[in-house]
N, C-alpha and C positions, 0 to 999 in steps of 0.2 A: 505837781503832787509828788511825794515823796515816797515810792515804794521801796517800803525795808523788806529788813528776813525775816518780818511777819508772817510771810506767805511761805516760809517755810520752816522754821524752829517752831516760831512762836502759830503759829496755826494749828499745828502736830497736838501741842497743850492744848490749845481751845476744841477740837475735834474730841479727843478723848477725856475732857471734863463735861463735855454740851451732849455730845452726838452730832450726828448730823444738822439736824434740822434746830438745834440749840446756836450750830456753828454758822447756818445757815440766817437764824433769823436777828442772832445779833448784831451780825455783818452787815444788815439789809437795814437795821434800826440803827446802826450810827452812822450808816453812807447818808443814811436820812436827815438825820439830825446835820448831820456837814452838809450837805444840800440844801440847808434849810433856814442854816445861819445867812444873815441879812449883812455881812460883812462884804458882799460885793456892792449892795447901795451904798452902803456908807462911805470907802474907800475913793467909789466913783464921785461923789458928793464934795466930798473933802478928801484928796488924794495929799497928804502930808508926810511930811517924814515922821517914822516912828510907827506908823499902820496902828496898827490896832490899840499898841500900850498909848498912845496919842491921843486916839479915840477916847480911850476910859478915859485919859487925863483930862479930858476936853467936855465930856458930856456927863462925864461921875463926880469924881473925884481927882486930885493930881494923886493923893496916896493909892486910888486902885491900880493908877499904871504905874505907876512905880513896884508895884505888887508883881502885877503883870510881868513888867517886864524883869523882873529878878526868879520869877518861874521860869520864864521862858529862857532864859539865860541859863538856869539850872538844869532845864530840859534837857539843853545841849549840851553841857558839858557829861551830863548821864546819859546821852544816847549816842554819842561819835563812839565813848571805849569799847560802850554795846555792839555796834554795827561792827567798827572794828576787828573787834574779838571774834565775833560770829563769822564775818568774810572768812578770816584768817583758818577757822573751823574748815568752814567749804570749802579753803584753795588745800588744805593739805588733806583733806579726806581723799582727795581724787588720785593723790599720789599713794604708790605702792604701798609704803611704808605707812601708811596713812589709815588705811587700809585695815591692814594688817596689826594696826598698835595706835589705838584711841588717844593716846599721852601724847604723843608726837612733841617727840625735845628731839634729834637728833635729824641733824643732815637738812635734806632738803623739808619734811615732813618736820618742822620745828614752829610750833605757835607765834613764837616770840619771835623771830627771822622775820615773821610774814608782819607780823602786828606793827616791827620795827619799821619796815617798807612801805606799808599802807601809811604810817601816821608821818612819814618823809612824804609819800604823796600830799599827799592830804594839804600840809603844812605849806611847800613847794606852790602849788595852786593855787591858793590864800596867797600867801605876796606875789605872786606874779602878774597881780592886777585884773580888774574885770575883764575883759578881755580875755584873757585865758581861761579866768573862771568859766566864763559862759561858754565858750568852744567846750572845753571838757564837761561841762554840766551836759551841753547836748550832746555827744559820742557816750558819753554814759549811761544815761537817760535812755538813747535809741536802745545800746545794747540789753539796758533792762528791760525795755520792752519789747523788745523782739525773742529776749529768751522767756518771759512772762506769754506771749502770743506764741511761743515753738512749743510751749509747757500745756497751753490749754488745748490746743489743737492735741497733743499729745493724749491726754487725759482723754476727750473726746473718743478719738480713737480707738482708747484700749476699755474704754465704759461700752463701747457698740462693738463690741469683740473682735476689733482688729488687732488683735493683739495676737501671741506666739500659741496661745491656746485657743484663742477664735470663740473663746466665752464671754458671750455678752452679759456684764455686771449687773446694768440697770439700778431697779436701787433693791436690788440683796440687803445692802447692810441697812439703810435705811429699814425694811421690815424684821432684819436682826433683833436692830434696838427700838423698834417703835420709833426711831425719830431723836429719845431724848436719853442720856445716861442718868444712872441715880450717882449725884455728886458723891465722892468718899462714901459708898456705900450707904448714905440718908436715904431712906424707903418714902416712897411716894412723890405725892407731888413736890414736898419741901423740895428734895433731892432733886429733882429735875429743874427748879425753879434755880436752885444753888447754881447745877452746871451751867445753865444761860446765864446768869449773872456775872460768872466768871469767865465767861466768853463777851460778854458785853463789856468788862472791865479791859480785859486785853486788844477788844478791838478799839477802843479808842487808840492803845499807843499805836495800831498798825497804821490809824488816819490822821500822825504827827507828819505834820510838813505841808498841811492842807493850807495854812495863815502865812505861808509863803507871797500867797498874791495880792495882802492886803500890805504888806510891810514892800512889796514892789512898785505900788501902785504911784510912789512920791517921784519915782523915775520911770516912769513910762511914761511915752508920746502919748495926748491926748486921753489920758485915762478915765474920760467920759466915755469913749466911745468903744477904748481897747480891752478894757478890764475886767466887764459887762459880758464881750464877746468872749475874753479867756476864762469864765468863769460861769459860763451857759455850755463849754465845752468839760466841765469836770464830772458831768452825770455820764460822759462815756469813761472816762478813766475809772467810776467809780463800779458801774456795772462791768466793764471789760475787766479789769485786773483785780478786784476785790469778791464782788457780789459774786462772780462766775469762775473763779478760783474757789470759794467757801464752798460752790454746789458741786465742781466737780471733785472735790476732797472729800464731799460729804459720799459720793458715789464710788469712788475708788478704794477707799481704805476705811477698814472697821475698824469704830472705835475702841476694840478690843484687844486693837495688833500691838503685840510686847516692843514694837520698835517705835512706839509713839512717845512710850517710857524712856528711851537712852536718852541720854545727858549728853550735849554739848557733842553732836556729831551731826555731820549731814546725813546721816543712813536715817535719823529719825524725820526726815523730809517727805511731807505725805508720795509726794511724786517720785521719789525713790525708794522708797514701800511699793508703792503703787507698781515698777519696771519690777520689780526686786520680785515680787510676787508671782505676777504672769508666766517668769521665767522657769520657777521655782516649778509651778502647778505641770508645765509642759516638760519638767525633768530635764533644763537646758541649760546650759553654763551661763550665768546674770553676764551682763556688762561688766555689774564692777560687784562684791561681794564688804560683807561687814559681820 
């Protein structure tokens, strides 16, 4: 599965359109809905080339998977500049100059420097054969997830007042906002209904890269038996890195914090809100400042 900067740009957005438990229950309702699609019987059944756009060709229509697959094709070519450009966000935020000056065009802190190097990776990796692919897919992959597992653990921590102030959060904001925000200002239940909507909309793109294991399924050993078992193991991925990232976001930072609003920076990263904070309450110089 494919964890993006969902869980950190794009989360920031659905936290302060939803609230908490907006951001909370629409995470829960599309881990569902992926949990639920029957795309691991069928793959296991008829493990073919092409996974899923195959699938519709085979059991629909040829023109749905042709459909299919000219989304799915469009998908990617609109989510690599996305990920891209957001990376390139987070590696120069952490620098000085970065810091200090949100534009970042000069020196090391230069967008375009970095955007340039990521998509020579990128590119580099792709011809270098499977083989390489997959070595780097897993070194990447681990480091996502061990900084996703350093990040929760984190949050844990400073919700049960291990933090520099020793103020246990709990859920404050949670009874801040009752739970739900009123979207743009719409009064009532409309307004709340609007903000989960709009957090249900965005967490679909955060669970892009799930139909990974149906388009793998034509090259795996034995995909009667392998595929079944890789995909009875995605309700942990879905609860550890999504489901439990949405509740501890929902418990660290209110939906109210003006740094949910910045544009195209990692300072609007719930989890750096979140350090940024503690720091702030205990009158202590942050790690890092924005």
């Amino acid at each position: 599965m494919v964890s993006k900067d969902s869980l950190g740009h794009g989360i920031s957005t659905d936290l302060k359109n939803g609230g908490p438990a907006g951001l909370l229950i629409g995470y829960c309702i599309m881990a569902s809905l992926l949990y639920s699609v029957a795309f691991g019987e069928m793959v296991s059944q008829f493990p073919i080339p092409g996974g899923q756009f195959a699938l519709a060709g085979r059991f629909n229509s040829p023109e749905l998977g042709f459909a299919m697959g000219i989304l799915f094709w469009y998908n990617y070519i609109v989510v690599l500049p996305a990920e891209i450009s957001a990376a390139a966000v987070l590696v120069t935020f952490w620098t000085p100059a970065g810091q200090a000056d949100s534009t970042c065009s000069t020196g090391i802190c230069n967008n375009a420097m970095w955007v340039g190097l990521m998509l020579i990776v990128v590119f580099a990796v792709n011809y270098a054969g499977t083989r390489v692919f997959g070595e780097m897919e897993f070194w990447f992959c681990s480091i996502k997830v061990l900084t996703i597992v350093g990040l929760i653990i984190t949050g844990v921590i400073i919700s049960a007042g291990g933090g520099p102030n020793h103020e246990a959060i709990g859920f404050k904001y949670w009874h801040e906002t009752g739970g739900f925000i009123q979207y743009e200002g719409i009064a009532g239940s409309k307004g709340r209904f609007l903000g989960f909507f709009s957090v249900l909309i965005n967490a679909a793109f955060a669970f892009i890269g799930s139909e990974i294991t149906a388009i793998a399924a034509a090259e795996t050993s034995n995909p009667q038996k392998n595929v079944p078992r890789a995909i009875k193991s995605v309700w942990i991925r879905l609860v550890l890195f999504y489901i439990c990232s949405a509740f501890l976001i929902g418990l660290l930072v209110s939906p109210s914090d003006p740094s949910l609003s910045l544009s195209s920076t990692a300072a609007k990263s719930p989890f750096v809100i979140a350090i940024q904070v503690i720091y702030q309450l205990r009158d202590l110089s942050p790690p890092f400042h924005y």
